[in-house]
C-alpha positions in Angstrom: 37.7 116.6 121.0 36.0 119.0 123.9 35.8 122.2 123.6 35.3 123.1 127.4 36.8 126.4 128.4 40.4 126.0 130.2 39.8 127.6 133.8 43.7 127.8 134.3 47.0 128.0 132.2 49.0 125.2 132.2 52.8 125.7 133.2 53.5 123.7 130.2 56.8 126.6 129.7 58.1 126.8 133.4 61.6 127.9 133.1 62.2 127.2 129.1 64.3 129.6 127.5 62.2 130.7 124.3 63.0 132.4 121.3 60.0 133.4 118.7 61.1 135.0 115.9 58.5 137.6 114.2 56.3 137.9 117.4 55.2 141.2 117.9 52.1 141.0 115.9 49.3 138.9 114.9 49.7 135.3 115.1 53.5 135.6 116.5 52.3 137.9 119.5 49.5 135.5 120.5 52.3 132.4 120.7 54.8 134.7 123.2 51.6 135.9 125.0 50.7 131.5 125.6 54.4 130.9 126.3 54.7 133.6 128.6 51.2 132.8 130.2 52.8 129.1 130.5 56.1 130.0 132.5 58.0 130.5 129.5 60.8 133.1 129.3 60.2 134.5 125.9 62.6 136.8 123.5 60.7 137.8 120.2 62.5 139.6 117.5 61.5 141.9 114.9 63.3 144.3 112.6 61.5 147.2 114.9 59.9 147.5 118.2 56.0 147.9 117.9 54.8 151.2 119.7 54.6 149.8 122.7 56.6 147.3 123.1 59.4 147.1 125.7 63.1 146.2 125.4 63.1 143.9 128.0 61.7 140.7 125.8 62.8 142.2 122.5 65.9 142.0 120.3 66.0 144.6 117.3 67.4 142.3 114.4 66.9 141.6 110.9 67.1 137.2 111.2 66.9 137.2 107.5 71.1 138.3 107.6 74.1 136.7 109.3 74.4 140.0 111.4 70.9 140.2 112.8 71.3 136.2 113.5 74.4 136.8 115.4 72.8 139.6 117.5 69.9 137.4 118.3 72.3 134.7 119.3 74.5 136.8 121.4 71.2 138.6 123.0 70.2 135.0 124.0 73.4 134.0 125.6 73.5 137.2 127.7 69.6 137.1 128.7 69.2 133.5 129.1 72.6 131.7 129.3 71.0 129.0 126.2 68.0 128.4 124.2 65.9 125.4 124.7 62.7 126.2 122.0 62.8 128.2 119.3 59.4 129.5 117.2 60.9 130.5 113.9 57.5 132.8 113.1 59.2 135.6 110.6 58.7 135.2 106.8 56.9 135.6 104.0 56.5 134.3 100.6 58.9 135.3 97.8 56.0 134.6 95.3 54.5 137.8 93.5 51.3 139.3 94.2 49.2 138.1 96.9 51.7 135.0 98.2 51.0 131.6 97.5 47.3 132.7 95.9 48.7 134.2 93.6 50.6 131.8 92.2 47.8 128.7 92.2 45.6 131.4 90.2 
């Protein structure tokens, strides 16, 4: 493995119709940053828009219900005419207290 510094971005994303759900912060944000850097056209989701952020790459939707799925879906269709990758990023762990630690403890 080489760890030499990349001098350009590859276009691995030109043109691909991207959906990455939970990607306004943290390790989501730096994935739509990459894909977008790569050619990608990205949509993120999030249940609300960071301060900052802008409408134009961002659909307001809870994916965790059939409503906020269909408005992703529909937000999609309209933007991009399809979807051809999807980065299912959103979640969390249902275990109590500190996530998955918590529970090997």
């Amino acid at each position: 493995m080489h760890n030499e510094p990349q001098t350009r971005e590859a276009a691995d994303f030109n043109g691909r119709r991207i959906l990455v759900t939970g990607g306004t912060k943290g390790i989501g944000e730096a994935i739509v940053e990459r894909l977008m850097r790569g050619g990608g056209k990205v949509i993120t989701t999030a249940r609300s828009l960071p301060p900052g952020g802008t409408l134009d790459r961002f659909v307001q939707a809870d994916v965790s219900t059939r409503e906020g799925i269909d408005q992703v879906v529909k937000a999609m269709m309209d933007r991009f005419g399809g979807l051809d990758i999807l980065i299912h990023n959103v979640g969390g762990s249902a275990a109590p207290g500190r996530g998955c630690i918590g529970v090997i403890r």
